[in-house]
N, C-alpha and C positions, 0 to 999 in steps of 0.2 A: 327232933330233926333226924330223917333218915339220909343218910350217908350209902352214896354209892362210890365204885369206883369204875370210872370207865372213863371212856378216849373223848376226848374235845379236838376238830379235825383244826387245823391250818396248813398253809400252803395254799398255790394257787390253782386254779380251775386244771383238772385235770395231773396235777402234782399233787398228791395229797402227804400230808404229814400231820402225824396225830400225836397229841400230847396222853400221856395218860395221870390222871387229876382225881383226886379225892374232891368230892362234892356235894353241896345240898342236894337231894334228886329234883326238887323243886327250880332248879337253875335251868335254865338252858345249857342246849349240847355246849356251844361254843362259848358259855357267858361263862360270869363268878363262876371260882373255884375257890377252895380251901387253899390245897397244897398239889402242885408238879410232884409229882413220884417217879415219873419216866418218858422215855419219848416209843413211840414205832412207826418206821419208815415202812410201808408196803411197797416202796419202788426199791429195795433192794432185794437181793437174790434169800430164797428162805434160809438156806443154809448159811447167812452170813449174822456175823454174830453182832454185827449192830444194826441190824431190823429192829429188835428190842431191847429197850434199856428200861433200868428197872434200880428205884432205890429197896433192895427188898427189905431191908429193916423197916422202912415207914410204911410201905407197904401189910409187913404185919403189922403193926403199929395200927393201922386202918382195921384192919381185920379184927384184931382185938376189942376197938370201939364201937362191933359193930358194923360195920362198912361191908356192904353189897358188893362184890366185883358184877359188870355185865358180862354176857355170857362169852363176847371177845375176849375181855381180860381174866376169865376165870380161865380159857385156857393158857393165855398167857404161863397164867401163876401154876396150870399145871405142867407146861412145859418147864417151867424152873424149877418143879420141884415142892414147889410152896405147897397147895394144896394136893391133892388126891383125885386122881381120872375118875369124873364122873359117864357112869353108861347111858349114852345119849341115844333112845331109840326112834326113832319117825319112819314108821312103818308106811306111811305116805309117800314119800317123798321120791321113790322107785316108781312108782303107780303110774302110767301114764292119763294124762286128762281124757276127756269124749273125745275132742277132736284127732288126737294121736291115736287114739285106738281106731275111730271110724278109718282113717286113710291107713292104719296097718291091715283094715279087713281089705278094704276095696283094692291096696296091694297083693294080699295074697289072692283074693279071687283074679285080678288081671295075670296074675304067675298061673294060676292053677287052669284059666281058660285057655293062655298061651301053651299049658303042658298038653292039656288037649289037641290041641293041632296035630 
């Protein structure tokens, strides 16, 4: 049985509120879970200290048997401290698409025919 740990969302349409839940990966987001570990509110301010909550003893406790954080909760567990900042590189992700680059050429040709004038 592989064991993840990551968020199962509740609250309502547009309030979002996520539990964060030790689970079978096989489960659904929202379904069966093991064990509650923690909650995280993304409607409050980052700097406030109950955005995240966190049993972090069971939390290792998870880690120890094994248990997956998703890549949400891995940072979670690196902002507490638990695990070790991983270097996360996506050298994509700056890039703009064809279509952003097509309309930054055909802006700088309308700049560069207007400097003409």
């Amino acid at each position: 049985m592989s064991m993840k740990i990551r968020l199962a969302r509740g609250g309502s349409k547009k309030r979002p509120h996520y539990a964060i839940v030790a689970a079978d990966s096989r489960m659904p987001r929202d379904g069966r879970f093991i064990e509650k570990l923690g909650v995280y509110d993304p409607l409050l301010a980052k700097d406030n200290e109950g955005r995240v909550k966190m049993n972090l003893e069971r939390v290792q406790f998870w880690l120890s048997q094994g248990a997956q954080p998703t890549e949400r909760v891995a940072r979670f567990l690196e902002a507490a401290g638990v695990r070790e900042k991983t270097v996360r590189n996506n050298p994509k992700a700056a890039v703009p698409g064809k279509k952003a680059k097509e309309r930054a050429a055909a802006k700088a040709a309308k700049a560069e025919a207007a400097a003409a004038e």
